[in-house]
N, CA and C atoms as an extended XYZ file, in Angstrom:
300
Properties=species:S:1:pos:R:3:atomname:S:1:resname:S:1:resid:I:1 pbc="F F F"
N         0.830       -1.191        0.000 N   UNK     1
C         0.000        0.000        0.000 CA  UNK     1
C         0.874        1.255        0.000 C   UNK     1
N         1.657        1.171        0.449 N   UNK     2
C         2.795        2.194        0.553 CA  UNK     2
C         3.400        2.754       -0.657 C   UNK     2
N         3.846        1.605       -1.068 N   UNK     3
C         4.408        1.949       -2.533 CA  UNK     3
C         3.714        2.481       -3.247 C   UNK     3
N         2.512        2.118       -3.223 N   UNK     4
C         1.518        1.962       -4.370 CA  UNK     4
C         0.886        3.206       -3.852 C   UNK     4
N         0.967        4.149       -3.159 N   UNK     5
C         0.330        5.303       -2.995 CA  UNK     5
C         1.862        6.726       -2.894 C   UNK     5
N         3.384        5.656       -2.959 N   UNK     6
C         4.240        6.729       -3.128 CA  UNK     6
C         4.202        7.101       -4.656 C   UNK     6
N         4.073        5.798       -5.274 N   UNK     7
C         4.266        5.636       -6.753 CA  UNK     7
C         2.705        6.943       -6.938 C   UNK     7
N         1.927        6.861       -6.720 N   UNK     8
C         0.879        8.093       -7.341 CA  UNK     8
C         1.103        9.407       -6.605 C   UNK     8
N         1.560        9.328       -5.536 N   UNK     9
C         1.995       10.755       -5.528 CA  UNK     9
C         3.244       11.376       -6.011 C   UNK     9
N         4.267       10.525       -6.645 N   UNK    10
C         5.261       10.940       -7.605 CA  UNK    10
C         4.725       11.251       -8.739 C   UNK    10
N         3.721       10.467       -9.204 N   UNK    11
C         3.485       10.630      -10.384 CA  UNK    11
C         2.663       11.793      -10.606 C   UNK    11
N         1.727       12.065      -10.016 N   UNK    12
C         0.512       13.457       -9.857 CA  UNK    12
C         1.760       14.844       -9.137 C   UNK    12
N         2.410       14.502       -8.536 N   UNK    13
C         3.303       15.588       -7.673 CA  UNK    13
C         4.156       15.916       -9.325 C   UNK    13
N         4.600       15.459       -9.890 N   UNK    14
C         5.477       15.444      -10.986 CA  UNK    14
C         4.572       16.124      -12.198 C   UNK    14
N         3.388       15.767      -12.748 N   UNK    15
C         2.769       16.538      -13.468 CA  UNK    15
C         1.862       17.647      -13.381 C   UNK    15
N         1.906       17.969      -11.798 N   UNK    16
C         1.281       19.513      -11.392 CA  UNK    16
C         2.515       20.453      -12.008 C   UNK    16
N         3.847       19.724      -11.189 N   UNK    17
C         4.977       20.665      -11.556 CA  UNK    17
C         5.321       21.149      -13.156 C   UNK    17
N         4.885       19.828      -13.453 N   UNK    18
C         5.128       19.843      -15.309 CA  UNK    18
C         4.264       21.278      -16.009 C   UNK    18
N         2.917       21.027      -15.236 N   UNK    19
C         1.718       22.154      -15.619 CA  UNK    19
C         1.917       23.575      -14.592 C   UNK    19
N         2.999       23.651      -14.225 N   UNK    20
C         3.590       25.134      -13.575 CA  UNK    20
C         3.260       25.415      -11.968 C   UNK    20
N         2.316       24.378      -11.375 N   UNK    21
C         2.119       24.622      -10.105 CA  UNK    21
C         3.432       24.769       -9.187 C   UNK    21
N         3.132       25.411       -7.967 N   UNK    22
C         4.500       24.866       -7.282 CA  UNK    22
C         3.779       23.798       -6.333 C   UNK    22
N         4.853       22.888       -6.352 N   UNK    23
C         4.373       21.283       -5.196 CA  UNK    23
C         4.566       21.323       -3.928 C   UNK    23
N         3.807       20.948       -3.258 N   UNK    24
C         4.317       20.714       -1.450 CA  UNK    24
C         4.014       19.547       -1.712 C   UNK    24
N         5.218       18.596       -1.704 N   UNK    25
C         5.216       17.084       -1.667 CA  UNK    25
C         4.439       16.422       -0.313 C   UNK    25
N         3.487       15.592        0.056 N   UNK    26
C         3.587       15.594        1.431 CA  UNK    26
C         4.124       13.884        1.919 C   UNK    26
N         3.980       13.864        2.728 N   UNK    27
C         4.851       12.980        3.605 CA  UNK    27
C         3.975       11.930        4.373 C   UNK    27
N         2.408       12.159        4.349 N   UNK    28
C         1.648       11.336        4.957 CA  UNK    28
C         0.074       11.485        4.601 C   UNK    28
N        -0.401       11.770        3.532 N   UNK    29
C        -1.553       12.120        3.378 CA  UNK    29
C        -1.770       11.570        1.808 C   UNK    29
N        -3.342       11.957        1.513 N   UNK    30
C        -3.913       11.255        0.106 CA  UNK    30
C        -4.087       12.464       -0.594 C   UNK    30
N        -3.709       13.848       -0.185 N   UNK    31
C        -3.753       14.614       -1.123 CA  UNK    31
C        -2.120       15.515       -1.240 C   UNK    31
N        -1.942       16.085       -2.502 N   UNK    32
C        -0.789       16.994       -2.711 CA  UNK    32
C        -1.145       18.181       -2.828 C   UNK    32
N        -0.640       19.499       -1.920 N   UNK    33
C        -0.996       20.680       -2.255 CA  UNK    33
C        -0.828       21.418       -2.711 C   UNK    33
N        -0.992       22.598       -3.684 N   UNK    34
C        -0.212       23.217       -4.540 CA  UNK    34
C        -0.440       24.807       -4.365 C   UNK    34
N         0.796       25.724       -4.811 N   UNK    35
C         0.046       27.093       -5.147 CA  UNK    35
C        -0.077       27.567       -6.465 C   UNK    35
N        -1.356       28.014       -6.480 N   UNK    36
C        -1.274       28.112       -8.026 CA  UNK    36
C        -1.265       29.943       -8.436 C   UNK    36
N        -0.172       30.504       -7.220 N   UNK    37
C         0.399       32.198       -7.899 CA  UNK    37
C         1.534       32.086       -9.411 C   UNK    37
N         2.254       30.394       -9.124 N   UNK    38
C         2.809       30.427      -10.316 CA  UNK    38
C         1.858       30.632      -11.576 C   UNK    38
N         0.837       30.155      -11.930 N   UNK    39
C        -0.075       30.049      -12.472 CA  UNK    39
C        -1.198       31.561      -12.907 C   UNK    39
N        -0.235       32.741      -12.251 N   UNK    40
C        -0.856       33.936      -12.185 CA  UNK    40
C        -2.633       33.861      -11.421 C   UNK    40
N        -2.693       32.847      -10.689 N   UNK    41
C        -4.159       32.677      -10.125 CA  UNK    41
C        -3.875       33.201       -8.813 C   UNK    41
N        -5.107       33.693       -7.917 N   UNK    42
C        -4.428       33.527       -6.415 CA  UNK    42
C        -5.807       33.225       -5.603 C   UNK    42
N        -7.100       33.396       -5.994 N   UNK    43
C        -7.991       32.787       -5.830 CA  UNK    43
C        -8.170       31.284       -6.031 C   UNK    43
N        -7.810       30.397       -4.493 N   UNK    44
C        -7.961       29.062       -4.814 CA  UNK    44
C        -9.446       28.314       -4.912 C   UNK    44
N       -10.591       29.178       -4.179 N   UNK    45
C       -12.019       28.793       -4.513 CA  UNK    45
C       -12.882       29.353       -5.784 C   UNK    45
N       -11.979       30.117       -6.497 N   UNK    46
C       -12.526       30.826       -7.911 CA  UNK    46
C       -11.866       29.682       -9.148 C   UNK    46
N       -10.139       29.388       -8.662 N   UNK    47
C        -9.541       28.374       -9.532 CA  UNK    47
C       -10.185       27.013       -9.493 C   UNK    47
N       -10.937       26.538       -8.431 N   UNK    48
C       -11.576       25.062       -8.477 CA  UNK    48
C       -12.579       25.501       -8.408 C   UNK    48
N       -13.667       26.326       -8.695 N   UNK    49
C       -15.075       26.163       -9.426 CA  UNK    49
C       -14.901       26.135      -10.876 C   UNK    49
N       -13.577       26.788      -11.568 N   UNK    50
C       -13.352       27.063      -12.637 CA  UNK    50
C       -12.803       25.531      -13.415 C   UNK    50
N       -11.960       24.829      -12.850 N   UNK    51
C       -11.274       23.509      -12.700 CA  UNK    51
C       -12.016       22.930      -13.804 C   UNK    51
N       -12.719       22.331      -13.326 N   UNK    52
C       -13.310       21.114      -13.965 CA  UNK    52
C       -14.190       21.596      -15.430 C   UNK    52
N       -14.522       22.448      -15.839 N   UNK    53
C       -15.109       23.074      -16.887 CA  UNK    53
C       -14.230       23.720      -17.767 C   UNK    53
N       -12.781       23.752      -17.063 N   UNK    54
C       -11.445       24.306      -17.820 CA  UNK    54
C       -10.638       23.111      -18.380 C   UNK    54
N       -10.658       22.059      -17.892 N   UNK    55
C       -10.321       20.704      -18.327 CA  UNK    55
C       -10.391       19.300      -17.109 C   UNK    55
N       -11.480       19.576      -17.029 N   UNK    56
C       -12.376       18.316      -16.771 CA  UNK    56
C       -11.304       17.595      -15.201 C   UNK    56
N       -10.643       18.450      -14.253 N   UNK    57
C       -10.434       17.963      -13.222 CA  UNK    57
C       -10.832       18.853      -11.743 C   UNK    57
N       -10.649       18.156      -11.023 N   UNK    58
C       -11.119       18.701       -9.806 CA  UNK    58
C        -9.920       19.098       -8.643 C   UNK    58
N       -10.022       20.037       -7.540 N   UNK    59
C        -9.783       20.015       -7.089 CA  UNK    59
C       -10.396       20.717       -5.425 C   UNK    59
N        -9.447       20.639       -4.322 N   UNK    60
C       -10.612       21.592       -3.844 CA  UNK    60
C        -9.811       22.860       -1.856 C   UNK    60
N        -9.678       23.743       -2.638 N   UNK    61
C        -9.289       24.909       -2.410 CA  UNK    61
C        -8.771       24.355       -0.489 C   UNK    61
N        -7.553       24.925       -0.159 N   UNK    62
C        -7.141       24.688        1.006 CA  UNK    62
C        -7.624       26.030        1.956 C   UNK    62
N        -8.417       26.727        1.446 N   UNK    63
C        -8.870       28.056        2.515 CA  UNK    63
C        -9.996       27.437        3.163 C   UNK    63
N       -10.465       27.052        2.664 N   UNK    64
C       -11.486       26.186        4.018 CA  UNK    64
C       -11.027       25.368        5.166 C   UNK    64
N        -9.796       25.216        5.121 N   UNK    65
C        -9.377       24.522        6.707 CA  UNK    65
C        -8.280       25.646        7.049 C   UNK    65
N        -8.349       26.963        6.751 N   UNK    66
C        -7.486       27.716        7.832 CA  UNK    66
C        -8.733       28.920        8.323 C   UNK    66
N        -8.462       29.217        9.538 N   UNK    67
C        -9.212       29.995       10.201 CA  UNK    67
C        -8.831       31.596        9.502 C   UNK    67
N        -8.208       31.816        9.146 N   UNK    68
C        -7.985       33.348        8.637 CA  UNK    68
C        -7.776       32.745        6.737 C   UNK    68
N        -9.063       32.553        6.118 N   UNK    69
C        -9.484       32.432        4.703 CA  UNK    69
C        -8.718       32.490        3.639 C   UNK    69
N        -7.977       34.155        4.172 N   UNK    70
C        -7.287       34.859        2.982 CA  UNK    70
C        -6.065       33.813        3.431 C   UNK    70
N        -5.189       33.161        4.115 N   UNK    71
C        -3.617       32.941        4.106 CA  UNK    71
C        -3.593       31.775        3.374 C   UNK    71
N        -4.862       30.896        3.087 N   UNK    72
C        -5.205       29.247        2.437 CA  UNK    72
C        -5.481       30.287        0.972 C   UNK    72
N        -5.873       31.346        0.601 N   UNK    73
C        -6.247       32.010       -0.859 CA  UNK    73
C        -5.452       30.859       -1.529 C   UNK    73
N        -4.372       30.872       -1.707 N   UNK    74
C        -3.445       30.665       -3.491 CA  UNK    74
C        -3.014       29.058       -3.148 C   UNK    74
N        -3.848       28.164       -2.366 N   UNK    75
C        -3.177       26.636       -1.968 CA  UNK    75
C        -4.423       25.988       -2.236 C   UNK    75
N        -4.271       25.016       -3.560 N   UNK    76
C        -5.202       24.031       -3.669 CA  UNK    76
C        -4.885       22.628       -3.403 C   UNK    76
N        -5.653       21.736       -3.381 N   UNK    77
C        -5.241       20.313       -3.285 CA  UNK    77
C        -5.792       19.459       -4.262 C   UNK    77
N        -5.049       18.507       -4.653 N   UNK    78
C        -5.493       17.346       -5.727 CA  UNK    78
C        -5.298       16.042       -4.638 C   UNK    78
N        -6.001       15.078       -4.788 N   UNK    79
C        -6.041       13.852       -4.029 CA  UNK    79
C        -5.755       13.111       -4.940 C   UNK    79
N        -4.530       11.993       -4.734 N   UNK    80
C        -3.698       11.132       -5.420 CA  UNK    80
C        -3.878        9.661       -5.532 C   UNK    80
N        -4.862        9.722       -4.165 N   UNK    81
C        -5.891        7.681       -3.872 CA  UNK    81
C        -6.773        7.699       -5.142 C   UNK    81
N        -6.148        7.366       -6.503 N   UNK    82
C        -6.757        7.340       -7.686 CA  UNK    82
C        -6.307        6.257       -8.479 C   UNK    82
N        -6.779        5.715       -9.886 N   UNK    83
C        -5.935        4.880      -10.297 CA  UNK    83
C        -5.176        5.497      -11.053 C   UNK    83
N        -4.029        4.564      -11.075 N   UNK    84
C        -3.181        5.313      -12.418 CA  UNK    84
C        -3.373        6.260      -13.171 C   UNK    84
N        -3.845        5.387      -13.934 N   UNK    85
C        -4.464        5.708      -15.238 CA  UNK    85
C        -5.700        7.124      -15.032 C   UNK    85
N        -5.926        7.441      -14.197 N   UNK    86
C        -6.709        8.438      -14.142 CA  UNK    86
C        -5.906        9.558      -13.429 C   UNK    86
N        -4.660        9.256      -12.862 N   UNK    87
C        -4.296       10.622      -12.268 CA  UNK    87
C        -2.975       11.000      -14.082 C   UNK    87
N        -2.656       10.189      -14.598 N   UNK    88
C        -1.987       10.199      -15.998 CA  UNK    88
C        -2.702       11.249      -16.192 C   UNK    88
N        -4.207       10.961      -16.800 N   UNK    89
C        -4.944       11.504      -17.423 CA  UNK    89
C        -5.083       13.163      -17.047 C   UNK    89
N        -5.202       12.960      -15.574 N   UNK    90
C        -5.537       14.510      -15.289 CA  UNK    90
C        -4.544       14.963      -15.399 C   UNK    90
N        -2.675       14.542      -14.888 N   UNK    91
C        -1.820       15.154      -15.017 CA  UNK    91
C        -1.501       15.740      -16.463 C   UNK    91
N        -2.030       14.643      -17.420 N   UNK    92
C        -1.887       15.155      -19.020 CA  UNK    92
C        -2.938       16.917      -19.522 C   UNK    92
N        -4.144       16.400      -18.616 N   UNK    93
C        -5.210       17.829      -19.025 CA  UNK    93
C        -4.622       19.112      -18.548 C   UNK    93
N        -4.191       18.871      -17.266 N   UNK    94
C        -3.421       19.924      -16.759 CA  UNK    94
C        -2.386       20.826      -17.511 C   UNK    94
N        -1.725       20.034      -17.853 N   UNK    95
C        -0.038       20.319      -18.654 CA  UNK    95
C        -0.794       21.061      -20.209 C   UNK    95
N        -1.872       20.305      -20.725 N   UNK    96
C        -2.543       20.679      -21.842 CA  UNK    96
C        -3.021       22.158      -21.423 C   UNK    96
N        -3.661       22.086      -20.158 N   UNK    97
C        -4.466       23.876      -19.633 CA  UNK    97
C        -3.632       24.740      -19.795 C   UNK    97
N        -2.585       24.405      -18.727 N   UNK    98
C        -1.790       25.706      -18.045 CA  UNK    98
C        -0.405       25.404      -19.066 C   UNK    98
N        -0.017       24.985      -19.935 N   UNK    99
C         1.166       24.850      -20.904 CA  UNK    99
C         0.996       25.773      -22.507 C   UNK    99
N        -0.405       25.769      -22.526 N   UNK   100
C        -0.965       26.221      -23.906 CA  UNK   100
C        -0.818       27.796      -24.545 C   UNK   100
């Protein structure tokens, strides 16, 4: 189980970076967090309503678990307990969004 959940967060941690995010690798969890100011965004609950209608992935904004709103603004999260083949996929839409 270990492996098999380091192996998808290398792989999803590796194609946020590819698609310009910056990565906070993490060390014990099912999601990876990102900021997306590289990305000229800084609204992280405006960037994931926008997400999935921009290329069909999800994510979902880290300002809802800090008590002062604005300091979570520009940190989203992607969850990596996926199969393969489907975090490929999103890592590919991504790189397609924010590369173009």
């Amino acid at each position: 189980l270990r492996d098999d959940l380091r192996a998808k967060r290398d792989l999803l941690s590796a194609g946020l970076a590819a698609a310009g995010f910056e990565v906070y690798r993490p060390a014990g969890t099912y999601f990876v967090t990102t900021d997306i100011r590289p990305l000229g965004e800084s609204d992280g609950f405006a960037f994931c309503r926008a997400l999935p209608e921009r290329c069909g992935v999800v994510a979902v904004p880290n300002a809802v678990f800090y008590d002062h709103r604005e300091q979570g603004a520009p940190f989203v999260r992607f969850a990596f307990c996926k199969k393969l083949a489907v975090l490929r996929e999103a890592a590919s839409r991504l790189r397609t969004t924010f590369n173009s």
